[in-house]
Backbone bond lengths (Angstrom), bond angles and torsions (degrees), N, CA, C in turn:
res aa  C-N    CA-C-N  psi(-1)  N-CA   C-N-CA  omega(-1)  CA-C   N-CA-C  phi
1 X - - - 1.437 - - 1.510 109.24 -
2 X 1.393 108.25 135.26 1.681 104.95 -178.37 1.229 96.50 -131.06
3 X 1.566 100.68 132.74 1.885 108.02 176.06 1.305 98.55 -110.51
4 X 1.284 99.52 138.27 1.719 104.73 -176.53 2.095 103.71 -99.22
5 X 0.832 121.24 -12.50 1.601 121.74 -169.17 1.679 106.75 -133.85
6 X 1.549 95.07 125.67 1.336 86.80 -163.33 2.140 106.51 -105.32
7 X 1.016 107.08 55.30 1.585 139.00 -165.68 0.954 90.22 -107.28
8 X 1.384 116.97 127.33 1.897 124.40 -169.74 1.664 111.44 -73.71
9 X 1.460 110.96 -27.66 1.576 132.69 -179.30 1.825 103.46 -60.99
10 X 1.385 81.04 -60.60 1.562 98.90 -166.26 1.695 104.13 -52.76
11 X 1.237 118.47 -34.00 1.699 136.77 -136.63 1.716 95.42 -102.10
12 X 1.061 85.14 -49.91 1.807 94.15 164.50 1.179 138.90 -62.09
13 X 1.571 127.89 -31.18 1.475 142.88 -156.48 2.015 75.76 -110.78
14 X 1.269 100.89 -59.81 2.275 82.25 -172.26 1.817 100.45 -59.16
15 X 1.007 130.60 -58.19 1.472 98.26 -170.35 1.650 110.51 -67.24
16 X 1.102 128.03 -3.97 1.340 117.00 -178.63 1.465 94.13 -90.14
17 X 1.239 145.61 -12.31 1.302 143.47 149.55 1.425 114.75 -66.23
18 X 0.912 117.74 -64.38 1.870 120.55 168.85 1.565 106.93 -38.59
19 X 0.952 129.04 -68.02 1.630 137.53 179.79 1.224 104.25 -58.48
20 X 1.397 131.62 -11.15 1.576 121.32 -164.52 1.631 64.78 -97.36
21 X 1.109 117.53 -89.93 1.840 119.52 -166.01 1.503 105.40 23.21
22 X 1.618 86.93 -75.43 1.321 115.86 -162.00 1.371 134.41 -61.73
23 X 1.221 100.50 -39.55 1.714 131.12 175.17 1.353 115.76 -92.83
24 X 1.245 120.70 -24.98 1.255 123.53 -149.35 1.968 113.37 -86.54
25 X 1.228 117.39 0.80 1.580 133.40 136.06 1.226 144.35 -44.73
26 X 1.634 102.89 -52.77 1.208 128.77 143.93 1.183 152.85 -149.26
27 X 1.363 98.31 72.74 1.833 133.06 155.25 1.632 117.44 -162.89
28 X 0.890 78.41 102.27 2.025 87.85 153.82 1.274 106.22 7.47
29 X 1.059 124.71 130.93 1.945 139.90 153.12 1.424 97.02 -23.42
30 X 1.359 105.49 -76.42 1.630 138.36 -162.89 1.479 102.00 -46.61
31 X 1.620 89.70 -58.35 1.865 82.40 -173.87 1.557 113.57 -55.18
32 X 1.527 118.10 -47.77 1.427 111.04 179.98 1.352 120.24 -37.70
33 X 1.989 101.74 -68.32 1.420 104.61 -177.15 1.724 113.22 -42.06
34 X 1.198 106.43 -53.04 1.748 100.94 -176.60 1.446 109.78 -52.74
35 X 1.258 132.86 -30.99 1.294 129.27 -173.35 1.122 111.62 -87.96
36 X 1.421 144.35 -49.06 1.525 128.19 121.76 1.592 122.86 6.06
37 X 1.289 95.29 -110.33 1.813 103.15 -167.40 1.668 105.09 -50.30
38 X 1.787 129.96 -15.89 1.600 102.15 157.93 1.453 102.09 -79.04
39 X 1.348 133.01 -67.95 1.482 115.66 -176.91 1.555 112.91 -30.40
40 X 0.532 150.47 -34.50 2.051 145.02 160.56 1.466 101.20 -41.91
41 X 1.618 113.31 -76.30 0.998 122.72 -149.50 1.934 102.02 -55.19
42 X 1.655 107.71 -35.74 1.411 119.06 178.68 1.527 109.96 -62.71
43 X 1.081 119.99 -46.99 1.828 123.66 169.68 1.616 109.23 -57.01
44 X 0.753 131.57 -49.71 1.534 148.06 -177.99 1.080 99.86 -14.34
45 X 1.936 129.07 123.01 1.310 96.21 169.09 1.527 116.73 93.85
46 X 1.337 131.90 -37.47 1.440 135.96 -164.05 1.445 107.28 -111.04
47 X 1.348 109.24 -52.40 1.663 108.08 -174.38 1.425 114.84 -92.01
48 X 0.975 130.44 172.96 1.946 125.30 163.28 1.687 102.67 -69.72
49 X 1.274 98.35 133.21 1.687 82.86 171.18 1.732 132.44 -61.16
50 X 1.418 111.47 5.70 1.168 99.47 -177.58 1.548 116.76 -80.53
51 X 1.554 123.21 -18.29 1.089 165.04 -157.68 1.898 91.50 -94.85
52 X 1.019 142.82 -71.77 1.344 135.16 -167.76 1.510 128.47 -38.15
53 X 1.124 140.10 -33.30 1.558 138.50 127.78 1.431 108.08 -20.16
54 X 1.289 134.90 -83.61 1.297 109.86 -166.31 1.592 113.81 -85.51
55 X 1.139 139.06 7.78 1.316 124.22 -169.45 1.498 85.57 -104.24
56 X 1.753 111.08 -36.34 1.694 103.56 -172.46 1.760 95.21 -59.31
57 X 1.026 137.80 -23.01 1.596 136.59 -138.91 1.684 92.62 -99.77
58 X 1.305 126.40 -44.68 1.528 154.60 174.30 1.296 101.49 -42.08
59 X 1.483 100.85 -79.43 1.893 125.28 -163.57 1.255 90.80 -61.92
60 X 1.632 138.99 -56.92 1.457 137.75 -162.68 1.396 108.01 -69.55
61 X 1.256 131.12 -33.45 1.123 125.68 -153.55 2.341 86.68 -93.39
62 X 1.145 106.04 -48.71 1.644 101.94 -166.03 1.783 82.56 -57.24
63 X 0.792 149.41 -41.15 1.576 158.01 -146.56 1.223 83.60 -62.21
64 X 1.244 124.51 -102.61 1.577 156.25 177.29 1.563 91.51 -30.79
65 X 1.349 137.02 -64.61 1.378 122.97 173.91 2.063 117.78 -19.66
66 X 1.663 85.65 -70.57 1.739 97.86 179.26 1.454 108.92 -67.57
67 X 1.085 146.20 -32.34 0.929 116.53 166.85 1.358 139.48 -84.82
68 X 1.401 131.27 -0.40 1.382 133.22 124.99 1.789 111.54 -44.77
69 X 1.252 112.63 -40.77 1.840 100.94 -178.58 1.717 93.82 -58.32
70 X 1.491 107.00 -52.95 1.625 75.03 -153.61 1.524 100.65 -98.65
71 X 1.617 129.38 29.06 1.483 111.89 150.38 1.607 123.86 -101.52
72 X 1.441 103.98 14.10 1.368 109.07 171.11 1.559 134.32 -80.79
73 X 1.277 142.92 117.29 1.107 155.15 -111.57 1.969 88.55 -84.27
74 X 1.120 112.24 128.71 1.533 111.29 176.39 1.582 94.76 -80.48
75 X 1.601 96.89 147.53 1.867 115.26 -178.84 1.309 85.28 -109.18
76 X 1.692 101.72 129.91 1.256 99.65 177.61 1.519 83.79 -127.00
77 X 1.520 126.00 160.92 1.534 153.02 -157.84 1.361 101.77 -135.96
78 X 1.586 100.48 125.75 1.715 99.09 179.55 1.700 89.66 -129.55
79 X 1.422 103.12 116.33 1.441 128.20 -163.20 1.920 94.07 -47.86
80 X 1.133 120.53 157.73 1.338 123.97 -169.41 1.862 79.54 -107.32
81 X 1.728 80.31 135.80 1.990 101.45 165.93 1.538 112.39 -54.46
82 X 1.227 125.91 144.50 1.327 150.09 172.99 1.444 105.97 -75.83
């Protein structure tokens, strides 16, 4: 992922486009953006801003990773009778 503008506005709305790409099959619009703009709000403050494009892109994307892990339907196996 390459962010060309390092403007927190600007920096935010392209990876929340990049992550929608990606995610956006399965999860909600909504859920992305929210998982986005809190990962921002959690960096805020911590990194240099030149750095927020990819750490926002990093943190958002493992985010959105786990929570597809844990809203995915558990397969459960019921051993076949003998």
């Amino acid at each position: 992922m390459t962010v060309r503008s390092h403007r927190a506005d600007d920096v935010v709305e392209e990876v929340g486009v990049w992550l929608a790409g990606e995610f956006g099959g399965r999860l909600a619009a909504s859920e992305i953006d929210r998982v986005v703009r809190m990962t921002r709000l959690d960096l805020e403050g911590i990194i240099v801003p030149e750095e927020l494009g990819e750490m926002l892109h990093r943190l958002g994307r493992a985010r959105l990773q786990r929570i597809l892990q844990l809203t995915r339907p558990a397969k459960m196996r019921i051993p076949q009778a003998r």
